[in-house]
Residue, then its C-alpha position, 0 to 999 in steps of 0.5 A: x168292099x174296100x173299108x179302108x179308104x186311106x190304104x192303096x195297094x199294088x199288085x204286079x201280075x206275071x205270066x203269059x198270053x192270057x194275063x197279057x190279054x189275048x183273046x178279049x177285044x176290046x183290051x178292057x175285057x181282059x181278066x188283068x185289065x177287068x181286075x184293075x177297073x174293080x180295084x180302083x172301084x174300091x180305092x182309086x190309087x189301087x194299081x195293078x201292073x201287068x208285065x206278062x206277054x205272050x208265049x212265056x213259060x215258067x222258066x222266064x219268070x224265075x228269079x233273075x239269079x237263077x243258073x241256067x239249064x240247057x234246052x230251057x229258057x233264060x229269065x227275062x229279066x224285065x218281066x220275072x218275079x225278080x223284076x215283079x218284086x222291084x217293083x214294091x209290090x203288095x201281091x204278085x198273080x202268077x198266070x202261067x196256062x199251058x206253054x210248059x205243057x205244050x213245050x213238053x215240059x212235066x209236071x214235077x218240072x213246073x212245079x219246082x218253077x212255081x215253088x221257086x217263084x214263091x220262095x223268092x217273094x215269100x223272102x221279100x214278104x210279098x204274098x204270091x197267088x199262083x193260077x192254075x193250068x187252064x184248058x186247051x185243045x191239046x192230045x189225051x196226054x197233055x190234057x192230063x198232064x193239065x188236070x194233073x198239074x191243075x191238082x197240084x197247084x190246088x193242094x201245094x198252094x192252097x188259098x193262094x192257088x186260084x183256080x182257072x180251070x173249073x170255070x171254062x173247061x169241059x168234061x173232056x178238058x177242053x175249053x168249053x165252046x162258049x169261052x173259046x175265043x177260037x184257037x183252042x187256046x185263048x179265051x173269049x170275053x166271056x171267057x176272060x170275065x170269068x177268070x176275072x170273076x175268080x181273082x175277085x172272089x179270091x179275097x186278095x183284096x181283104x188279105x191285103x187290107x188285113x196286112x195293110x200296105x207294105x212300105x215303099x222306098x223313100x226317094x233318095x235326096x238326090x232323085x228328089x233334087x232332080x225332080x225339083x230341078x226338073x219341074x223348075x226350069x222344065x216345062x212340057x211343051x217349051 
């Protein structure tokens, strides 16, 4: 529970379909969409910003500096960490499931994007949580580069790692049939309320309390001239 009524906090989420919420019907159910409903249960002006979509890769999310590599995917520039920080974020979520896998893409490959996707917010002193791999019906190789990369996200980033996997994955390293939303990809509502349930028990919440809001930038003189010319002499509606 929220104890302190007076601080609001901003968490920007990052990362591919499954942040984006496909899968959930109605867009509510989705992890992402659940999570911000309970925030605001804690403290009304609690916001989370979701600039994830479908199909993106580690790659998309690093920093917008980053040089480019050939047969790899450039920073978007609008959705990445860099972008995510501008935004004067509290926290980011960092939600990336399979796409690097189903690209092909190893472990020690993902790992060096998540490392650099963290480096990059832990120099603006915003505290990063990275999602583990989740399951997909993917061949024996990749579903063991899955659990391997599951692994290693678990021990390079410890309490900032949440763990996506354990909840919805069956023995075999699928997803389990009463998540799947029936691609063997995307997870059902069910599904969703679970990795919900996950980002809740976190603690992200309390580790931001405990730090307390990090500091927005004033308007500058000007912005706040226009804001006052604007609603001055222009009115919705005429």
């Amino acid at each position: 529970m929220q104890t302190d009524t007076s601080a609001s906090f901003r968490i920007v989420v990052i990362g591919s379909s499954t942040a984006a919420g496909t899968g959930a019907n109605p867009p509510d159910s989705a992890w992402v969409n659940r999570y911000r409903q309970w925030l605001q249960t804690q403290q009304t002006a609690n916001e989370v910003i979701n600039l994830a979509l479908g199909g993106y890769q580690t790659w998309q999310l690093l920093p917008s500096n980053s040089r480019a590599v050939p047969a790899r995917p450039r920073p978007d520039t609008a959705r990445n960490i860099t972008r995510a920080l501008s935004l004067y974020p509290d926290a980011v979520i960092v939600n990336l499931p399979s796409n690097d896998a189903a690209a092909g893409y190893g472990v020690d490959e993902q790992m060096r994007n998540f490392e650099r996707i963290v480096q990059a917010a832990d120099s603006a002193g915003v505290p990063v949580w990275i999602c583990t791999s989740q399951p997909r019906h993917f061949s024996a190789d990749k579903v063991l580069s899955q659990i391997v990369l599951r692994k290693a996200i678990l021990d390079e980033f410890g309490e900032r790692a949440i763990d996506f996997w354990e909840p919805v994955a069956s023995p075999a390293g699928l997803i389990e049939i009463p998540y799947n939303s029936g691609d063997g990809i995307h997870l059902n509502n069910e599904g969703h309320r679970l990795l919900f349930e996950r980002v809740r028990d976190q603690g992200i919440l309390q580790t931001l309390i405990e730090r307390g809001p990090r500091p927005k930038p004033k308007a500058s003189p000007l912005s706040r001239f226009l804001k006052y010319i604007r609603g001055k002499f222009f009115t919705p509606g005429k």
